[in-house]
C-alpha positions in Angstrom: 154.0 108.6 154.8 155.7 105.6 156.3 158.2 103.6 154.5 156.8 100.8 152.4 153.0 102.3 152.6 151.8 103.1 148.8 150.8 106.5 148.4 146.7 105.3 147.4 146.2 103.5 150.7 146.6 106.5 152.8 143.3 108.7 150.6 140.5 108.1 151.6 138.5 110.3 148.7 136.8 109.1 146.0 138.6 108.3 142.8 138.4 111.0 140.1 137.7 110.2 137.0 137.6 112.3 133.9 134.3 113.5 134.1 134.2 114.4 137.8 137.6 116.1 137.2 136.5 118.0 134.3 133.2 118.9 135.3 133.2 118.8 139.0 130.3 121.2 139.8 128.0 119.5 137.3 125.5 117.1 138.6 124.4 114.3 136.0 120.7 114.0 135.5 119.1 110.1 135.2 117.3 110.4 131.9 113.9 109.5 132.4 113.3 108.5 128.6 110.4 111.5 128.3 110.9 114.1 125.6 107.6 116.0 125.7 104.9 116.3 128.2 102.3 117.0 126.8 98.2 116.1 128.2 96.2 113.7 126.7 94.1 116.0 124.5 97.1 117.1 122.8 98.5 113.8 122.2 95.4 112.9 120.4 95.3 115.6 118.5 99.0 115.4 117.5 98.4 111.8 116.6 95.4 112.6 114.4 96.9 115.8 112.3 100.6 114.5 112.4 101.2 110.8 112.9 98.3 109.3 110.9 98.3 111.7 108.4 101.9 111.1 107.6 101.8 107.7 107.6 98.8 107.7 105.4 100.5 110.2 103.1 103.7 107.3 102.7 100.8 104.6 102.1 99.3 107.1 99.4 102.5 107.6 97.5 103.2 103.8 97.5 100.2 103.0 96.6 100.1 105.5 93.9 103.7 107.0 92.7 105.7 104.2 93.1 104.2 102.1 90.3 104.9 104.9 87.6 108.3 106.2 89.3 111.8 104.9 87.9 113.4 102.1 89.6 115.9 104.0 91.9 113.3 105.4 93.7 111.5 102.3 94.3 115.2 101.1 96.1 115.6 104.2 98.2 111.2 103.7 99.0 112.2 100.0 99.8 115.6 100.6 101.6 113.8 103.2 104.4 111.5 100.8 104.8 113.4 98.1 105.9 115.5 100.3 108.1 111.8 101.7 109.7 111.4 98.0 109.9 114.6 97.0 112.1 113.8 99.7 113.8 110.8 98.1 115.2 112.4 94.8 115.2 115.1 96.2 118.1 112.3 97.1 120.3 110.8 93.8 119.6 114.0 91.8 120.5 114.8 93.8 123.3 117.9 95.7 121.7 116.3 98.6 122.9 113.3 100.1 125.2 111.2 102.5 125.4 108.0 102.8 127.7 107.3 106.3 126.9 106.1 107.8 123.5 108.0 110.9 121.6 105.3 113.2 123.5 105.1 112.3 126.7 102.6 109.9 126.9 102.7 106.2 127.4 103.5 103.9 124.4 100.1 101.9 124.0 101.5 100.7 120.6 104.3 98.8 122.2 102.6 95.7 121.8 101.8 96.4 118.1 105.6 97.0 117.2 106.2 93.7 115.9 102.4 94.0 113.3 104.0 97.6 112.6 107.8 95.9 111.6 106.2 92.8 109.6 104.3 95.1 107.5 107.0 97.3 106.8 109.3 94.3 106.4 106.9 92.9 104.0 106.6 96.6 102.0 110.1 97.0 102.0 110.9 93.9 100.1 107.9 94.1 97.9 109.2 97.6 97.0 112.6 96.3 95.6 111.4 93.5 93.7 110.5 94.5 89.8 107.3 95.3 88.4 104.4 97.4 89.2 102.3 95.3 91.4 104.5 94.4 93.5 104.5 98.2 94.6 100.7 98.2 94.4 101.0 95.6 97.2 103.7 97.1 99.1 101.7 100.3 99.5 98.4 98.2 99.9 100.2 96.8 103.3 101.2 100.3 104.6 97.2 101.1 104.2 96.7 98.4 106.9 99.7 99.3 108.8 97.8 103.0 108.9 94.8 101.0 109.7 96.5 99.0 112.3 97.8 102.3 114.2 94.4 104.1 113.8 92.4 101.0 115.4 95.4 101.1 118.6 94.4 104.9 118.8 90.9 103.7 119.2 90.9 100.8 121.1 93.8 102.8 123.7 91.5 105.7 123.8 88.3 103.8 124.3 86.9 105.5 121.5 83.8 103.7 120.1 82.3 105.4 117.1 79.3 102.5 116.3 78.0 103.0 119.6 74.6 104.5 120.1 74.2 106.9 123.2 70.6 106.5 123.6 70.1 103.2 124.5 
């Protein structure tokens, strides 16, 4: 090395840093934002016996439980959703993305994510104010959250039931 030449000028490598130097041999994969691939008839039928019945199972016990239950439960009922809710609400302000559902498929219900958080917003707050009816309501607006994701399905999967064949 000549006199007054630093010691980084003369390498002409790439700079390690601590993840090349620890892992060297490892390549690191892009995440594609996929969990599952799965086919379209699977989806569906994940959709129909999971998703919807699970969300019409937390409309149920709103509806139903949560007018009779004590007060604490109505606050931890309210608190998830709200979180559920800003949970939506980050998709919807662009905190975060997602173009892919949790199975593979694409997210048809993107555009529905703010109906989804309003409703849940809505439930949330209903669930921890006082009295019985308020709950009533709360799980009266998760029914037509249920109903909103059902119609998506529908409408996404160009399923028309009131149409006749025949004609």
């Amino acid at each position: 090395m000549k006199r007054g030449q630093n010691r980084a000028s003369t390498k002409t490598t790439l700079p390690l840093t601590t993840k090349t130097f620890l892992f060297p041999s490892k390549k690191r994969k892009k995440h594609n934002n996929t969990r599952m691939k799965l086919g379209d008839k699977k989806r569906k039928l994940l959709f129909l016996t999971a998703c919807l019945p699970a969300r019409l199972t937390v409309a149920c016990l709103t509806l139903f439980l949560l007018p009779s239950a004590p007060n604490w439960l109505n606050f931890v009922a309210g608190g998830s959703f709200l979180v559920a809710s800003f949970s939506w609400l980050s998709f919807v302000v662009g905190c975060r993305s997602r173009e892919t559902g949790a199975f593979g498929g694409p997210s048809y219900w993107a555009p529905a994510r703010l109906v989804h958080a309003i409703l849940f917003l809505a439930a949330g707050i209903l669930c921890l104010l006082p009295g019985a009816q308020t709950t009533i309501y709360a799980g009266i607006l998760l029914l037509g959250d249920v109903s909103v994701g059902f119609s998506n399905f529908l409408v996404h999967y160009e399923i028309r039931p009131c149409v006749r064949m025949d004609a």
